[in-house]
C-alpha positions in Angstrom: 37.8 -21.8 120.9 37.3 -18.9 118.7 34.8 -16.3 120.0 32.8 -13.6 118.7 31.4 -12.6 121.3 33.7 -9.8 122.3 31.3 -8.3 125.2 31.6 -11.4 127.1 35.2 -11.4 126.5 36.4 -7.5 127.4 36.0 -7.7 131.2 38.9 -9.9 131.3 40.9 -7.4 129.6 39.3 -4.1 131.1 41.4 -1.7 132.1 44.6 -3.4 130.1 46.0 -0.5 128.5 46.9 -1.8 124.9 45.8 -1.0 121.8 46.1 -4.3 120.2 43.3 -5.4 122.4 41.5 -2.5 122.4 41.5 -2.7 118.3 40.4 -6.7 118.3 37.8 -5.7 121.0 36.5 -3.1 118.5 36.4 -5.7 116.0 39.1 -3.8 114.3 41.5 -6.1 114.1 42.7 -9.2 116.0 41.1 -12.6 116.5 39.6 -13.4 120.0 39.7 -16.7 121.6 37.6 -18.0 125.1 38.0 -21.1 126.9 34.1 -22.6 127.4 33.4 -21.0 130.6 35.2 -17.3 129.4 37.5 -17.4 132.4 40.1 -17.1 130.5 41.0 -14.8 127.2 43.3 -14.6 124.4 43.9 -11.7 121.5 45.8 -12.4 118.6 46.8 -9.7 116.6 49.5 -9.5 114.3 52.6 -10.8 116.1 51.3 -10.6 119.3 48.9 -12.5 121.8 47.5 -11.6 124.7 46.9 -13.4 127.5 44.0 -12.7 130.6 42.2 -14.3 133.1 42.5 -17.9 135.3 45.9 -19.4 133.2 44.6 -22.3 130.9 46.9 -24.2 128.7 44.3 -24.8 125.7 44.4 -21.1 124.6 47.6 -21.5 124.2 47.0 -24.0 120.9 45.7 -20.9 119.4 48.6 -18.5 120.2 49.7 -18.3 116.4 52.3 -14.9 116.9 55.5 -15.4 117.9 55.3 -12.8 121.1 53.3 -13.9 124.0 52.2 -11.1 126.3 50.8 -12.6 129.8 48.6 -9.9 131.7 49.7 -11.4 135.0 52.8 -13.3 136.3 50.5 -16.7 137.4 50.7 -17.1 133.2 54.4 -17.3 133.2 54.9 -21.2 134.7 52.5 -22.2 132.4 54.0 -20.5 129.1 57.4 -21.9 130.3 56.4 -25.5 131.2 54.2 -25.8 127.8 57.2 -24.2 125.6 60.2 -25.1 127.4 63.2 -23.6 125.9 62.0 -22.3 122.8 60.3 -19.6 125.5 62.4 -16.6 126.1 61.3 -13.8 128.6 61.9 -10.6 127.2 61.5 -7.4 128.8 59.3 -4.6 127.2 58.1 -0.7 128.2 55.0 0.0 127.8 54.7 4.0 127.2 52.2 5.8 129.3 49.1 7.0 126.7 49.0 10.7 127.4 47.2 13.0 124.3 48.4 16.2 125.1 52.1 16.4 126.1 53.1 16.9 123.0 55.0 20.1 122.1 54.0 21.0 118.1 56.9 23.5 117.6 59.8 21.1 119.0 58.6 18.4 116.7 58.5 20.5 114.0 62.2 21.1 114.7 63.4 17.6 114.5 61.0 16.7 111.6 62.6 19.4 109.7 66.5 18.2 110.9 67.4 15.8 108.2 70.7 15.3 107.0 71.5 16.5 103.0 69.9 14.6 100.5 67.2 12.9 102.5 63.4 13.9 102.5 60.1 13.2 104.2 57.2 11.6 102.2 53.8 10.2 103.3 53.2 6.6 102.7 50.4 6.3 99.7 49.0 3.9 97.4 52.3 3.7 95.8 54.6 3.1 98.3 52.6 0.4 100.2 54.0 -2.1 97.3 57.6 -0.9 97.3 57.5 -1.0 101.8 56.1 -4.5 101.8 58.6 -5.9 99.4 61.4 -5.1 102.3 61.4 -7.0 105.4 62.6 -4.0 107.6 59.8 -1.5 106.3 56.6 -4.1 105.7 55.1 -4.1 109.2 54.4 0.1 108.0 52.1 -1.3 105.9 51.4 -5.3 106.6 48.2 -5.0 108.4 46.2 -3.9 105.8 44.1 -5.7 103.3 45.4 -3.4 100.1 47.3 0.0 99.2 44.0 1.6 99.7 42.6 0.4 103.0 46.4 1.3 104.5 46.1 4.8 103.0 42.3 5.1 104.0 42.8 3.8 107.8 46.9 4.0 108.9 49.4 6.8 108.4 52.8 6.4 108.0 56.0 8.7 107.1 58.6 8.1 105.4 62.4 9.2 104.7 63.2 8.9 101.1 66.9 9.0 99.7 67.5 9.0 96.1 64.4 7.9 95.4 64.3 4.9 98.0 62.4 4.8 101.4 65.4 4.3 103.6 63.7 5.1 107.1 60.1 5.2 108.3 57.3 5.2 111.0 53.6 3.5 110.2 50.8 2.2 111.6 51.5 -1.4 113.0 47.9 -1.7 113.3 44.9 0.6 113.9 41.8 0.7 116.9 39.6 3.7 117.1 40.9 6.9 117.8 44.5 6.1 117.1 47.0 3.8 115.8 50.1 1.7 117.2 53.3 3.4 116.2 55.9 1.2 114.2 59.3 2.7 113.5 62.3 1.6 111.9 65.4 2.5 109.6 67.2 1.0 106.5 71.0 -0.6 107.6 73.3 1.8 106.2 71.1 5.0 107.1 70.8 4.6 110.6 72.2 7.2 114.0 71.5 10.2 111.0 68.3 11.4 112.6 66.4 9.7 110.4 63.9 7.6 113.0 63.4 11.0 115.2 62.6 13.0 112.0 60.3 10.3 111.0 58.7 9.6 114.7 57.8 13.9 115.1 56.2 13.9 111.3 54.3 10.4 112.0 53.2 12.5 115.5 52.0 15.7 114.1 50.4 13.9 111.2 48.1 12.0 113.9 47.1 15.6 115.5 46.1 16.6 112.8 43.9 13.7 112.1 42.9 14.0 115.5 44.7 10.3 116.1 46.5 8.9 119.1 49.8 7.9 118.1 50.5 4.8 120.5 53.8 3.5 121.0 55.3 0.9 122.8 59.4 0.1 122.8 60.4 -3.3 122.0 64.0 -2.4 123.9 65.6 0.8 126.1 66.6 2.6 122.9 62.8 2.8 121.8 61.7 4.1 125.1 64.4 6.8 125.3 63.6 7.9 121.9 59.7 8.4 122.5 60.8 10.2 125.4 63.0 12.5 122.9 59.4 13.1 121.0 57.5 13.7 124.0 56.3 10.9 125.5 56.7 9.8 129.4 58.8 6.8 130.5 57.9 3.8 129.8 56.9 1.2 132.2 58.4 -2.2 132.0 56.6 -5.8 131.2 57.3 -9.5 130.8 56.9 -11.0 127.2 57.9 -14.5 126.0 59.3 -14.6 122.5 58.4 -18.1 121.0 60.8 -19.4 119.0 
């Protein structure tokens, strides 16, 4: 059942270091659902749910993202017995939250490295339309409700290349204090330095906003780049993707 009674709901999730559920339990974003007895929980938000507490089956009707994200491994026989094969375990690194490893003047540096004829814009009001309208730049912008409310609550970066946004990093969704870093680059523009340029501007710009730029790697080549920005190694976790 849907809940909103998100104070009941948080102990199950205490302590879980994700800002996907921290935003839904903020009633930033997310949905929340309960079983009757709130022993167990699930957080939906965006493409992702989250999974806590005594492993119940029904929560699972309401698991609507493709990427199901079990807190502990007694979830796992369930998820694979309800979904069968269309359940595939995937392996994620979750990236230690630490404000104040960053090194301003290195980040600067690779910010400023961009190959000839490529340049670094901010996401505004109109570039939302232009990043939603591609499928490998619309999560910058997806969680939003308009051009405004992204520019109002996320920041996002930008390489531009004759006149086109051909690399970027954005806000894959937002929770107080911070937002959840989402990086990616155009085919055709990609090993140039573009997605490190973009990653140290999208860093600094959250300093200076005095925002924690979260970030967790869908694969090895996402960890070892946050680690190029500043961030400590990431640890890894399960994840089913549903197809």
């Amino acid at each position: 059942m849907k809940t909103d009674d998100l104070a009941r709901l948080a102990p199950l999730f205490d302590g879980w270091e994700e800002t996907m559920v921290w935003s839904c339990l903020q009633g930033v974003m997310g949905e929340a659902y309960a079983n009757e007895d709130f022993s167990s929980g699930l957080i939906v938000n965006r493409d992702f749910c989250f999974l806590a507490g005594k492993p119940d089956g029904t929560l699972l009707e309401w698991a609507r993202g493709p990427i199901l994200v079990p807190r502990t491994a007694d979830w796992e026989p369930l998820i694979e017995k309800i979904f069968g094969d269309r359940a595939v375990r995937e392996i994620r690194y979750a990236i230690k939250k630490e404000p104040g490893v960053f090194d301003r003047e290195r980040l600067e540096g690779f910010a400023a490295a961009l190959p000839e004829g490529y340049t670094l814009r901010l996401i505004d009001e109109e570039l939302v339309p232009v990043l939603l309208a591609e499928t490998w730049s619309r999560d910058f912008c997806a969680a939003f409700d308009s051009p405004e409310d992204c520019c109002k609550r996320g920041v996002g970066v930008v390489a531009m290349y004759e006149g086109a946004p051909v690399a970027g990093a954005g806000s894959y969704c937002v929770y107080r204090g911070g937002i959840e870093v989402e990086i990616d680059t155009r085919e055709g523009h990609r090993q140039r330095g573009l997605a490190t340029a973009c990653g140290a501007r999208l860093i600094l710009e959250c300093l200076d906003r005095g925002l924690y730029p979260s970030w967790d790697a869908i694969n090895l080549r996402s960890a070892a780049l946050a680690e190029k920005l500043g961030y400590g190694p990431g640890e890894p976790y399960s994840t089913y993707w549903i197809g």
